[in-house]
C-alpha positions in Angstrom: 0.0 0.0 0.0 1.2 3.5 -0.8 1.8 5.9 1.6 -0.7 8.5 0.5 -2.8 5.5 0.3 -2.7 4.9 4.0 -2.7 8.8 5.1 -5.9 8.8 3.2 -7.3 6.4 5.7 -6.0 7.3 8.4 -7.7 11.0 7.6 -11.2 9.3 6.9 -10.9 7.3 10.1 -10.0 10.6 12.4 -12.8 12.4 10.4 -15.9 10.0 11.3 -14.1 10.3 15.2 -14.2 13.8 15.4 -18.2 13.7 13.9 -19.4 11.1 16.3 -17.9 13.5 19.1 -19.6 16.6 17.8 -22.9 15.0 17.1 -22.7 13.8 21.2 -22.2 17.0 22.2 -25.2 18.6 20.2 -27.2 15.7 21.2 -29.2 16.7 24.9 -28.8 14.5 27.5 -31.7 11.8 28.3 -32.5 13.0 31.5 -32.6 16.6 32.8 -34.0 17.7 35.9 -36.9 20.0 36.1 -36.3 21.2 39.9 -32.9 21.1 41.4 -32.0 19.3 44.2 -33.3 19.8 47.4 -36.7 21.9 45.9 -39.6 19.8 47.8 -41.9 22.2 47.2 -41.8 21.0 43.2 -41.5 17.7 44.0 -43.8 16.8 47.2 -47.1 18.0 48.1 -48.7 16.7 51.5 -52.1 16.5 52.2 -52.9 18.1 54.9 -50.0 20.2 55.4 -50.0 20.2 58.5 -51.5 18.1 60.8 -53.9 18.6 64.3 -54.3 15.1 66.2 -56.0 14.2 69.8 -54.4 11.4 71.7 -55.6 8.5 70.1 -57.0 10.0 67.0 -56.2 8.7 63.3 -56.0 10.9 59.8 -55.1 9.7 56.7 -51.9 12.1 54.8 -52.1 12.2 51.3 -48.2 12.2 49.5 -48.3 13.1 46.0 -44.8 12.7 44.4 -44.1 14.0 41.2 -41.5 13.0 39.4 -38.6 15.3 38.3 -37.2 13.7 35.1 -40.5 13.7 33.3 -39.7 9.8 32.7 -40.5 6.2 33.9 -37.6 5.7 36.6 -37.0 4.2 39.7 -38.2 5.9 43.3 -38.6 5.9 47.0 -39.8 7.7 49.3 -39.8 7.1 53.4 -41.1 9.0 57.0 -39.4 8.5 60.4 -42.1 8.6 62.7 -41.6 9.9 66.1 -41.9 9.2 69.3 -45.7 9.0 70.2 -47.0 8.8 66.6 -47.6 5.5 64.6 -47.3 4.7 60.8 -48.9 2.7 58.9 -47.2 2.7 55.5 -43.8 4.5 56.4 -41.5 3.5 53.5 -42.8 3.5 49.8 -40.8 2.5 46.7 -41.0 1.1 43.3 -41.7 2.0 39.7 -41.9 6.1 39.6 -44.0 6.6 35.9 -43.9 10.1 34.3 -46.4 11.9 35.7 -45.4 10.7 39.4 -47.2 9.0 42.3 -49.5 9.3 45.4 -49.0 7.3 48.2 -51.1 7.2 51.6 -50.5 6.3 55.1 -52.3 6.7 58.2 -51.3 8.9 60.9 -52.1 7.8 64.7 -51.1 9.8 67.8 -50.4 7.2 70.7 -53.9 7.2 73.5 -51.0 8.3 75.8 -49.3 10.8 73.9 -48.3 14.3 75.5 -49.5 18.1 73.9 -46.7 19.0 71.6 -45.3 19.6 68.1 -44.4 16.9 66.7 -42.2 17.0 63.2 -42.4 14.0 60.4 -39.3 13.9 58.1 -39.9 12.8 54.5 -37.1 11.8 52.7 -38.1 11.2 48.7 -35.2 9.4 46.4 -35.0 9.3 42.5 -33.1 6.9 40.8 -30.7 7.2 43.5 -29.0 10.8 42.7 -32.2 12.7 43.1 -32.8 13.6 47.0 -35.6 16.0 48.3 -36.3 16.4 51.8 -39.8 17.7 53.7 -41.4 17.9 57.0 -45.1 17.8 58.3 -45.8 19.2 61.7 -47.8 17.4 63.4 -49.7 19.1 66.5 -51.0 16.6 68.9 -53.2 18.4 71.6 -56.5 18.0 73.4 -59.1 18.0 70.6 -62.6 18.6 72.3 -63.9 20.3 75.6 -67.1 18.8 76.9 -69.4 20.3 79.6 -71.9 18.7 81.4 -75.1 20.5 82.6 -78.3 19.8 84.2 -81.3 20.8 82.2 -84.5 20.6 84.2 -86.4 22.8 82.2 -86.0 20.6 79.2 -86.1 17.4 81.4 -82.7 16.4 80.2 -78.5 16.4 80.5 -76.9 19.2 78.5 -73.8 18.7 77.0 -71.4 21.5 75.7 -68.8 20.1 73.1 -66.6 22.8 72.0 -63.9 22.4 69.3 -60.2 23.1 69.9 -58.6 22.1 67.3 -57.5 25.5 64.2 -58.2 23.9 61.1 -60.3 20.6 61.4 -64.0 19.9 62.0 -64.9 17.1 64.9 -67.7 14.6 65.2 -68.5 12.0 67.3 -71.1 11.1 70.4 -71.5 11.1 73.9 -72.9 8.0 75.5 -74.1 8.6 79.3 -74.8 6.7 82.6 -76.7 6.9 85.5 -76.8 4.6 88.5 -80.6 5.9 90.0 -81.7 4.4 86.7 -82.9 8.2 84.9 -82.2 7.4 81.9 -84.4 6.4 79.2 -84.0 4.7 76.0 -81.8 7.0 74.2 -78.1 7.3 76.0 -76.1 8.8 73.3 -76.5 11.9 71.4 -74.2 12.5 68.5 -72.2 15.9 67.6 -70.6 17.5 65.1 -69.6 18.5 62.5 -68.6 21.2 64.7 -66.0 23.9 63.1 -63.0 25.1 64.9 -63.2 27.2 67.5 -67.3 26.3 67.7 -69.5 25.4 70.2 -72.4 22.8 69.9 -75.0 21.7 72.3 -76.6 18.5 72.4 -78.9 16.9 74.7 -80.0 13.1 76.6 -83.6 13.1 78.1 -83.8 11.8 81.4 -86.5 10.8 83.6 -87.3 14.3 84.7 -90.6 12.8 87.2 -88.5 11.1 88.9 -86.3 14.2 90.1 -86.0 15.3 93.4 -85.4 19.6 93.0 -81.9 20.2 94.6 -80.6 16.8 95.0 -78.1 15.7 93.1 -77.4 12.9 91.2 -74.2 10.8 89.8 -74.0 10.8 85.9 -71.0 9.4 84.1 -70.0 10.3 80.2 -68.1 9.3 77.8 -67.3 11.3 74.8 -65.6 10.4 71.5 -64.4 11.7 68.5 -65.0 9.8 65.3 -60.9 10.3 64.8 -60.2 8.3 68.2 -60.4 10.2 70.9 -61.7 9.5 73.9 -62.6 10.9 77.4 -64.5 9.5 80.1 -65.6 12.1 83.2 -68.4 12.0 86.4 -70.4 14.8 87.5 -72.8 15.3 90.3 -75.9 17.7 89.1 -78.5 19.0 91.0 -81.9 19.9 89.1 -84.2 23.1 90.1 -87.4 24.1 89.0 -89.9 23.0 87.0 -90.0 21.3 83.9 -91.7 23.0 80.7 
């Protein structure tokens, strides 16, 4: 072979290199990330965001994930529960399509849990370089107030539920006892859906015939949220006047 021959080749070869190179370099990447690391905001919204819970009580938190790349890809996504609050889904993982994900869990505050703040890391990985972080406050505190009153007028027990809690409506019933046997057939009375910060009054009929004006008499209650709390209280009341 000549030596211009093999010059020739040699040219030919470095030429279809050096193209290849070039036509990488105009070619876009496969992925690229629509939020940067470390933006949950663009990545995770929680439903609620943020959280009111009475000891014992039980709401369900809505995770939607959304996924970054805009492809199918692989994800996870975990919360560290702590101390007093229980999980029932705390790690979710597996195929991440395009348009993302929801994932749901329950969220339980412990019948013994103490009034406080209490924070809930998310952690949300995808395909293991992207990383966002999150947090959900979770506010556990006492969620209902209930008063009990005599009613002789209306021949009854009055109860005043109030509602504590800043952003959630309660329901639930009040079940009542009586050892002099005063009560009738109905021994509950449901209440709610009260608003936040409102006050409803419900009433339980008692034998009012049967009442002896200023003496008073042993009634026990228990009240309940639908959510899972629960209180149980005694009060001696002592009926005057006359009924209507």
């Amino acid at each position: 072979m000549r030596k211009s021959e093999r010059w020739s080749g040699v040219a030919l070869l470095l030429g279809i290199v050096m193209g290849s190179v070039a036509w990488g370099a105009r070619t876009p990447a496969r992925r690229t990330r629509q939020a940067p690391v470390g933006d949950a905001r663009a990545v995770i919204k929680l439903t609620p965001e943020t959280m009111e819970l009475g000891p014992g009580e039980v709401l369900i938190l809505e995770l939607a994930l959304k996924n970054p790349y805009g492809h199918p890809t692989i994800a996870s996504a975990s919360l560290k529960a702590p101390d007093s609050l229980q999980l029932s889904q705390p790690q979710w993982d597996g195929p991440m399509p395009a348009w993302g994900a929801k994932w749901y869990t329950r969220v339980q505050a412990d019948a013994d849990a103490k009034s406080g703040s209490y924070p809930l890391p998310l952690t949300y990985y995808v395909d293991r370089d992207g990383e966002y972080a999150a947090k959900l406050s979770v506010t556990v505190k006492k969620p209902i107030d209930v008063e009990m009153l005599p009613d002789m007028a209306a021949g009854a027990v009055k109860f005043r539920v109030t509602n504590r809690l800043k952003a959630r409506v309660e329901r639930g019933r009040v079940e009542l006892k009586n050892d002099d046997r005063l009560l009738q057939n109905q021994v509950s009375a449901e209440f709610g859906p009260i608003a936040p910060g409102a006050t409803e009054e419900i009433s339980i009929p008692v034998m009012s015939n049967a009442l002896a004006p200023g003496m008073g008499y042993r009634f026990h209650a228990t009240a309940q949220t639908y959510a899972g709390y629960k209180t149980e209280f005694s009060r001696t009341l002592l009926f005057y006047g006359e009924r209507k």
